[in-house]
N, C-alpha and C positions, 0 to 999 in steps of 0.2 A: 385350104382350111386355116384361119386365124389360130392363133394363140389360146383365145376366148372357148374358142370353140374346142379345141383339142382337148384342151383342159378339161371342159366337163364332157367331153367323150371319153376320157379317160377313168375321170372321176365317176362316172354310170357302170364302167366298166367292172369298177373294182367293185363299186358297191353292190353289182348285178352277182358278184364271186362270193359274195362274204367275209372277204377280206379284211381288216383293217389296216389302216395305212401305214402305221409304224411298222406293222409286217411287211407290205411291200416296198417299201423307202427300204428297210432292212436288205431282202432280198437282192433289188434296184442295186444297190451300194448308193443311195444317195443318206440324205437327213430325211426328216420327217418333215423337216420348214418346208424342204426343197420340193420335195412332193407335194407338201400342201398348194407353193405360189405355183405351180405344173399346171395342179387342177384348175387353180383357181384364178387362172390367167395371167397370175402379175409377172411370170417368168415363161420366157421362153425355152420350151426342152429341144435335146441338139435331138439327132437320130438317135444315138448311141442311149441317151436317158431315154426317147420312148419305146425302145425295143427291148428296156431290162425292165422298165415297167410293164410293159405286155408281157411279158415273160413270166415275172414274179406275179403279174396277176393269173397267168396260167390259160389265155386267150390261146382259140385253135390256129394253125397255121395260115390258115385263108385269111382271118380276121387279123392276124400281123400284119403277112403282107399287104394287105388293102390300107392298114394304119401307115405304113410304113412309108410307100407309096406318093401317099398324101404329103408327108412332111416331107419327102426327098424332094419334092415341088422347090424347095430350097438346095439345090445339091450340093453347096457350097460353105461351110458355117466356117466362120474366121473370129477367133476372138484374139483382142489387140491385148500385149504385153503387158502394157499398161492397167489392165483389168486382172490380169492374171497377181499382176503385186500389190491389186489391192484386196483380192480376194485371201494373196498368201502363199509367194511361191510352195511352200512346202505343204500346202493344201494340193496344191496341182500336183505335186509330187505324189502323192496320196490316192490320187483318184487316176492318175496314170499307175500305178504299183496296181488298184484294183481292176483297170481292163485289161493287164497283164496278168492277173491270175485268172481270168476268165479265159483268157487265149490259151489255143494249141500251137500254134504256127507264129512265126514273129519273120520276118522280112526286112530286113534294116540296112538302108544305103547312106555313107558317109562319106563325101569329099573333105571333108574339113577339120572335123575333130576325132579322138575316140571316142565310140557311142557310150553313150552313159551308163550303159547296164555293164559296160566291160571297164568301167575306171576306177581308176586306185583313188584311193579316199584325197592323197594328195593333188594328183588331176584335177578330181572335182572342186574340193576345195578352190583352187588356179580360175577355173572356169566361173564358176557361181560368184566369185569374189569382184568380176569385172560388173556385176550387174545393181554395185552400191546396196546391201540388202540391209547394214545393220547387223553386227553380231551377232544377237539372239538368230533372229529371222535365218541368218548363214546355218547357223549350228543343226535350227531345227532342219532344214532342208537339204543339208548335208547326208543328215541322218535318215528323210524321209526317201531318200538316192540310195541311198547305203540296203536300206529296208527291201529297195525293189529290186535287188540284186538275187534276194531268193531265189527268184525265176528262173538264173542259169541253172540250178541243182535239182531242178525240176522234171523227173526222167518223163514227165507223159508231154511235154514240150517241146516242140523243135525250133530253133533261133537259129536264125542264118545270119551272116553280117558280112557285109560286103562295104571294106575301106579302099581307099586309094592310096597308093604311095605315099603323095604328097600329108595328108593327114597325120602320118607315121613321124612325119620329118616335123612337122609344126611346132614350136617350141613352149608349148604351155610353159611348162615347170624347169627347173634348173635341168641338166645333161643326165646328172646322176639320179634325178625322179623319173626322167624320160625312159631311162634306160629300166627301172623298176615297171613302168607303166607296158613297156614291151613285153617285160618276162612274164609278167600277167597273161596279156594276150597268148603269148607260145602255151600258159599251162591251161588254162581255160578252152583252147582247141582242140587239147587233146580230152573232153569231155566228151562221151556219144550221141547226147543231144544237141552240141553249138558246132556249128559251120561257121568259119570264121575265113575270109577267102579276101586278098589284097588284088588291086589292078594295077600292076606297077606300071612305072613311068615309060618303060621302054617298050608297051606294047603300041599297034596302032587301034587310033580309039576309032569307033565306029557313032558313038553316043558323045555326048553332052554333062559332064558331069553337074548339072545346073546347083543342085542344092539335095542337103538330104534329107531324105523322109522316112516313114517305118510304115508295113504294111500290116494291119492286126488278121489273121485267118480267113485273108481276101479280102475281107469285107471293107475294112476303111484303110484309108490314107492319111496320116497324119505329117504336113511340112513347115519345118519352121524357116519363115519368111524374116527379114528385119523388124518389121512390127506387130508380127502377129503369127498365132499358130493357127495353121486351115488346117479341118478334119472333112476329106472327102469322101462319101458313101455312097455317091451314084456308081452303078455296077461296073458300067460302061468308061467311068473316068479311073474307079479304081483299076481294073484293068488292067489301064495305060500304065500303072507304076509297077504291075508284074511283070510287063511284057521289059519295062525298063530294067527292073532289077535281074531279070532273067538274063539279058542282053550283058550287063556287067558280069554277073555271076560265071555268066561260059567264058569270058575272055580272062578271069582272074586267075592269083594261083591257089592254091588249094594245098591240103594237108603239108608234109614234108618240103612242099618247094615254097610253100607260103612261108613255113618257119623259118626255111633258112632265110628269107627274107629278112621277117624280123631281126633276127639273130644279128645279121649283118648292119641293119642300124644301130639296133643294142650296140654292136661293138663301136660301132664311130661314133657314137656319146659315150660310153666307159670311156675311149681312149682319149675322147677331149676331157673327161672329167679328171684323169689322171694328169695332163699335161698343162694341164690350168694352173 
């Protein structure tokens, strides 16, 4: 099924409901432009935008799936970085914040940095700054990061996080932000909804820590690659990245032996920050 065609199967759909469209763009979490080019072919919708539009238009379950189906024909959607800054990093920020408040379950694997929903303003700040944004643009995107933090204090949610050592040691920010950036971690663990669980260096790895991704309540995969962010929705690939994150999950440490983890890098950046 084309573009063309989804579009005004979409567009029959709603008007079959009595809907109008600002309600379900509302619903959606999209715009109303964005729904309108949907319908009307000149944009391509990912999975994720046709299954909030069948939703908010209130279609029965058989007629999702069979929609659903169809566009997974594509199982693979990657949009390049470069589109992502021109649309407005802190727009993307914005529309990750809203399939975050849609989610119950969050899954999140990271070799490499602190995951974004767990970082101190200064981190982020560190990180987003590498990516040349302009002032403005940093500020607003800071804040639309800052915004999606909600989610941790959200008792109907459950976030898992699963870091590796090496990620802990990375030196974003100066010694003595690092060492802020840890104590976060230690007091954010001890909330009842976040699972926060390291794979330290000294176990034997069974896996690949390739790159990290998040997995939204099964259903998709989200990896950020060098050029691009892929969101994968076939069943069968999503899957693969529970069976992956499961695999880290059991060999890491967890509660009390994960803190004292932390703790213990905490302390070898305090004590360089002192001895500097």
């Amino acid at each position: 099924m084309n573009r063309e065609r989804l579009g005004a199967a979409l567009r029959a759909l709603r008007q079959a409901s009595g809907k109008e469209a600002k309600a379900v763009a509302r619903s959606a979490v999209m715009s109303a432009s964005k729904l309108s080019k949907i319908e009307t072919g000149k944009a391509a919708p990912s999975v994720v935008d046709v299954e909030q539009i069948l939703t908010a238009i209130g279609v029965s379950s058989e007629v999702k799936a069979e929609y659903l189906e169809a566009v997974r024909a594509a199982a693979t959607e990657a949009t390049a970085w470069r589109l992502v800054r021109r649309m407005g990093v802190h727009k993307a920020q914005q529309q990750t914040r809203a399939l975050e408040t849609q989610m119950t379950l969050l899954r999140l694997f990271q070799p490499a940095l602190i995951p974004g929903l767990l970082q101190t303003p200064e981190y982020i700040r560190a990180i987003l700054s590498r990516h040349d944004l302009g002032e403005d643009v940093l500020t607003r995107t800071i804040s639309a990061r800052i915004e999606r933090q909600q989610a941790l204090y959200d008792s109907n949610k459950e976030l898992h996080f699963v870091i590796t050592e090496p990620a802990l040691r990375w030196r974003i920010v100066s010694a003595a932000r690092m060492a802020e950036q840890l104590d976060r971690l230690v007091s954010l663990s001890r909330l009842p909804n976040i699972d926060i669980r390291i794979v330290p260096l000294s176990a034997r790895q069974q896996d690949i820590a390739n790159h990290s991704f998040v997995i939204r309540d099964d259903r998709t995969a989200t990896i950020e690659t060098v050029h691009a962010e892929i969101i994968v929705t076939e069943p069968r690939d999503v899957a693969l990245y529970v069976h992956k994150f499961k695999g880290f999950a059991s060999m890491a440490l967890a509660g009390d032996a994960m803190r004292a983890v932390l703790e213990s890098i905490r302390d070898g950046f305090l004590h360089e920050q002192e001895t500097s």
